[in-house]
N, CA, C and O atoms as a GROMACS GRO file, in nm:
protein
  224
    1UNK      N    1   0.084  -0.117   0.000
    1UNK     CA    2   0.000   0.000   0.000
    1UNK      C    3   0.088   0.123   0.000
    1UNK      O    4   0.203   0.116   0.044
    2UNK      N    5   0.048   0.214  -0.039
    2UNK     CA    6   0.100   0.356  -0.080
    2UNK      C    7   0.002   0.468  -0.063
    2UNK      O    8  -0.119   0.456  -0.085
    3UNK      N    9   0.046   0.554  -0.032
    3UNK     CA   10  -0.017   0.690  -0.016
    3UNK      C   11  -0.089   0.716  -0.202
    3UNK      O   12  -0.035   0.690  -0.310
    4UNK      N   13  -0.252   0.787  -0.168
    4UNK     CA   14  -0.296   0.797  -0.089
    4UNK      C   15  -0.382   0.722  -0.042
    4UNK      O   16  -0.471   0.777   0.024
    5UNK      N   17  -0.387   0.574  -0.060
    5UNK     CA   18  -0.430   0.516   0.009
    5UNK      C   19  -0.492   0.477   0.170
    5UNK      O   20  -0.430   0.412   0.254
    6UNK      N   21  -0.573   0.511   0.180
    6UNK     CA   22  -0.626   0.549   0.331
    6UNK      C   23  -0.571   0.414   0.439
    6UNK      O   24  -0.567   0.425   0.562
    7UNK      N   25  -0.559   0.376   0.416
    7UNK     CA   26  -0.495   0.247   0.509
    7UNK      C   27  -0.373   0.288   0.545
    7UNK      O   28  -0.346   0.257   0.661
    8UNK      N   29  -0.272   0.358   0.476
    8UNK     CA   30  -0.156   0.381   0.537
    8UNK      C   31  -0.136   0.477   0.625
    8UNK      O   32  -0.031   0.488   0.688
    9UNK      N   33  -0.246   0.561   0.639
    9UNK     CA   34  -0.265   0.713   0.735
    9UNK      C   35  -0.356   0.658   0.855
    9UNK      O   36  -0.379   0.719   0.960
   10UNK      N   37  -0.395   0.556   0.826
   10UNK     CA   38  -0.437   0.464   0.969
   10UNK      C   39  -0.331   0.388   1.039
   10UNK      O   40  -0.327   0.397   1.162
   11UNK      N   41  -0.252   0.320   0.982
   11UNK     CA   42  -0.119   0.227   1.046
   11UNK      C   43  -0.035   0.381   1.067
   11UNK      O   44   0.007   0.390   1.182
   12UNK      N   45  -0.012   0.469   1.004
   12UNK     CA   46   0.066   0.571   1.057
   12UNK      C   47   0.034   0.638   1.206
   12UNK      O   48   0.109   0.670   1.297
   13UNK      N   49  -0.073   0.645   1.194
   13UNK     CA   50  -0.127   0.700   1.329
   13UNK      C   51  -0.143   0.594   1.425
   13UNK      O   52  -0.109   0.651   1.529
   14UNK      N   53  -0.178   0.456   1.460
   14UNK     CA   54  -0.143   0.384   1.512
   14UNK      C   55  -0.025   0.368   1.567
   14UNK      O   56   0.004   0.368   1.687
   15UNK      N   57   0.072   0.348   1.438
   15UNK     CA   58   0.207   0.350   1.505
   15UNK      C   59   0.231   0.468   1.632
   15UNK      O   60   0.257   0.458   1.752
   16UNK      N   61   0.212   0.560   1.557
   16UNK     CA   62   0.200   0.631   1.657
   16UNK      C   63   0.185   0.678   1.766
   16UNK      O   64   0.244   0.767   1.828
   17UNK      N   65   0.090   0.601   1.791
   17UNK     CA   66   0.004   0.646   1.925
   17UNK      C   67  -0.110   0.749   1.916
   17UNK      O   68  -0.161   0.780   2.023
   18UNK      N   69  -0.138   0.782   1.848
   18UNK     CA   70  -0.234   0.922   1.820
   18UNK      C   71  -0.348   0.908   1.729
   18UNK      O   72  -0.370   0.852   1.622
   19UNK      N   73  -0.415   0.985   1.817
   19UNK     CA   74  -0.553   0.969   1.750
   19UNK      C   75  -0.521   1.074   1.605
   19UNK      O   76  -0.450   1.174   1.609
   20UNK      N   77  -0.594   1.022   1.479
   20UNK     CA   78  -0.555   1.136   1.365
   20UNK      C   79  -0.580   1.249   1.369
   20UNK      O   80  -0.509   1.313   1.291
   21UNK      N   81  -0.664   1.321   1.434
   21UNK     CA   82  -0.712   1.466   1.483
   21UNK      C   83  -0.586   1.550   1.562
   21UNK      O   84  -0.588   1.670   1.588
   22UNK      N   85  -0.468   1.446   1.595
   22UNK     CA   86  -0.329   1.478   1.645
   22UNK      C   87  -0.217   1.452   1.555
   22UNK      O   88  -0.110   1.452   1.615
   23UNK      N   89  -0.209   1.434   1.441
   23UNK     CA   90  -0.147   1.415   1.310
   23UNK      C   91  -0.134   1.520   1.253
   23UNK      O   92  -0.228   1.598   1.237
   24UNK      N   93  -0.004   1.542   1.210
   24UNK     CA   94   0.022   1.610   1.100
   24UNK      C   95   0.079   1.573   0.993
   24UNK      O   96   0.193   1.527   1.006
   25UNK      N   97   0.032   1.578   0.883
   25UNK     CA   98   0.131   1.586   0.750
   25UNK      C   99   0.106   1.607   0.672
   25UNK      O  100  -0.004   1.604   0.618
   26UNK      N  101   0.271   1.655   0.619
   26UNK     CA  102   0.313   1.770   0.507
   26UNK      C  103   0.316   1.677   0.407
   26UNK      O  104   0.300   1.559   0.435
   27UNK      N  105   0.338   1.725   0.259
   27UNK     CA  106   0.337   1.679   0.122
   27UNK      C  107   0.356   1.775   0.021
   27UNK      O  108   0.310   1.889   0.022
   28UNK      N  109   0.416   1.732  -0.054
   28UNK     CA  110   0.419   1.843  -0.174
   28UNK      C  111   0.291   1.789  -0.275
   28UNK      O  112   0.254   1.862  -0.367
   29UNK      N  113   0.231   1.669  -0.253
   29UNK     CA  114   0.130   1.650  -0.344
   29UNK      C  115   0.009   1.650  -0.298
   29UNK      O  116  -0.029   1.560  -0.223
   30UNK      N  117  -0.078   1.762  -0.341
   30UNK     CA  118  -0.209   1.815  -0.291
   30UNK      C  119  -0.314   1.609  -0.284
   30UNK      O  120  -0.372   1.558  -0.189
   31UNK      N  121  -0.300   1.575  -0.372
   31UNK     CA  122  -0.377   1.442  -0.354
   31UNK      C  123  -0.371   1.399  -0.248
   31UNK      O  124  -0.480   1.372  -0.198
   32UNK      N  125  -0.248   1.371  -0.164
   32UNK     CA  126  -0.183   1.286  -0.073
   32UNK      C  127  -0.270   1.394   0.047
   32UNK      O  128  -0.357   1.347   0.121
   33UNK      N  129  -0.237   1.521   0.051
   33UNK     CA  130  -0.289   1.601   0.140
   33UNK      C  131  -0.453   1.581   0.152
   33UNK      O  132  -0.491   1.507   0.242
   34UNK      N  133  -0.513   1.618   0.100
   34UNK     CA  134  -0.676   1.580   0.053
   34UNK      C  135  -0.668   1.432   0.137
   34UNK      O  136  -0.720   1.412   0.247
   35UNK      N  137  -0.596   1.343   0.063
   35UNK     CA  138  -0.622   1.217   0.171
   35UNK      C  139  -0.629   1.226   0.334
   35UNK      O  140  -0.716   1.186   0.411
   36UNK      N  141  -0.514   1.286   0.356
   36UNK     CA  142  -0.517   1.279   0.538
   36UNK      C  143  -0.634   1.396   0.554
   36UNK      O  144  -0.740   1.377   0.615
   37UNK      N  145  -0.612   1.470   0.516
   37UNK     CA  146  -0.756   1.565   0.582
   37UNK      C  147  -0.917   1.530   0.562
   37UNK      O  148  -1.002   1.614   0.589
   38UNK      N  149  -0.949   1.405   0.513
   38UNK     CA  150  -1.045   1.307   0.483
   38UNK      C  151  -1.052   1.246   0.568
   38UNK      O  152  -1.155   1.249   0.635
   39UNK      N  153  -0.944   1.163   0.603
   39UNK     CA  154  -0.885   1.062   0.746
   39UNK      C  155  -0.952   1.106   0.858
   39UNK      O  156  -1.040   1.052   0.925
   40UNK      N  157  -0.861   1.283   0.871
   40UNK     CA  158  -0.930   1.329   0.992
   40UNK      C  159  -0.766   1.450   1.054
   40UNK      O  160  -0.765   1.528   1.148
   41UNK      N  161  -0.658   1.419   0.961
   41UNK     CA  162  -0.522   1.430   0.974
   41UNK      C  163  -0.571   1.592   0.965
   41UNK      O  164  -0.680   1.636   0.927
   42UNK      N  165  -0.462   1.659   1.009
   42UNK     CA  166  -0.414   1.803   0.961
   42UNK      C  167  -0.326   1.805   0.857
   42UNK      O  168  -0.210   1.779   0.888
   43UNK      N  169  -0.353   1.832   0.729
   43UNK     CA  170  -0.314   1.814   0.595
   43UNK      C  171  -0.213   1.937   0.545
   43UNK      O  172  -0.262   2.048   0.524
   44UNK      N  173  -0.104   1.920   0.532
   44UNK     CA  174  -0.047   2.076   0.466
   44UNK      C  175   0.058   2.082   0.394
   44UNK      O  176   0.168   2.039   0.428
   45UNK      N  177   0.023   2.155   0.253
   45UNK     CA  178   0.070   2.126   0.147
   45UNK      C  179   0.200   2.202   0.177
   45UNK      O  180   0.228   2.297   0.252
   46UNK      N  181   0.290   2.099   0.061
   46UNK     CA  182   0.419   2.184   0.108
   46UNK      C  183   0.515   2.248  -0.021
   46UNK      O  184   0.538   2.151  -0.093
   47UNK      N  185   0.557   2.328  -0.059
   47UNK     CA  186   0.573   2.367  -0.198
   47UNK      C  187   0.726   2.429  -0.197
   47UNK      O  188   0.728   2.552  -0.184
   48UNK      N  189   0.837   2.374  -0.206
   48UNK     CA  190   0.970   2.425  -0.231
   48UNK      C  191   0.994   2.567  -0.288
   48UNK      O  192   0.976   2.583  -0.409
   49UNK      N  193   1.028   2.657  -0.220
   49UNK     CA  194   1.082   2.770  -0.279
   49UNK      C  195   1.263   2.774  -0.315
   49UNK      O  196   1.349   2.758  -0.229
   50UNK      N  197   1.282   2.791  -0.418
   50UNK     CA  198   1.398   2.823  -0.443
   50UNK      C  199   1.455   2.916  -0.470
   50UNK      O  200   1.405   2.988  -0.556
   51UNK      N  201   1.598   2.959  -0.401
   51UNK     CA  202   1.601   3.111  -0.412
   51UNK      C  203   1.660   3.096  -0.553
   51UNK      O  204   1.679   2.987  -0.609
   52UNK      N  205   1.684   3.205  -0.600
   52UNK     CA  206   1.787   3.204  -0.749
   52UNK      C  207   1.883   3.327  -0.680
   52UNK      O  208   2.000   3.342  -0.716
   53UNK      N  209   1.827   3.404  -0.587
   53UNK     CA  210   1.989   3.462  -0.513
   53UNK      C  211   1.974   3.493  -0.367
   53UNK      O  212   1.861   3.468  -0.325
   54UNK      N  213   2.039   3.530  -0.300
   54UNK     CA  214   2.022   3.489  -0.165
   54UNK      C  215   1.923   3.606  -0.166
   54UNK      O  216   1.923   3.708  -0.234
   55UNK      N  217   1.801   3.545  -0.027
   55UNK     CA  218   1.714   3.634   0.093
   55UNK      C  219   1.768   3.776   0.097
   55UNK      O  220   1.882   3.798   0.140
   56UNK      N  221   1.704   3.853   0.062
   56UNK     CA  222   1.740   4.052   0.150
   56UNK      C  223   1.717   4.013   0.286
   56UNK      O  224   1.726   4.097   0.376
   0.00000   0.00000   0.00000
């Protein structure tokens, strides 16, 4: 099984210890996100910024 497969955001939180309403996770792929926040997870997309020259 593989994300986003809902079975794996259940054994994740298990492992855990935590109920999914105490979960977080990040992703760069909105699908995967949508999945845990279905679950019950706190879902949050995550999107790489790259500088092309350094921060002011």
């Amino acid at each position: 099984m593989a994300k986003p497969d809902r079975r794996i955001y259940e054994i994740a939180a298990q492992v855990a210890g935590a109920a999914p309403d105490r979960c977080l996770f990040v992703d760069d792929r909105l699908e995967d996100v949508q999945a845990t926040r279905s679950f019950g997870m706190t879902g949050v997309p995550f999107f790489e910024r790259r500088w092309t020259s350094p921060p002011h």
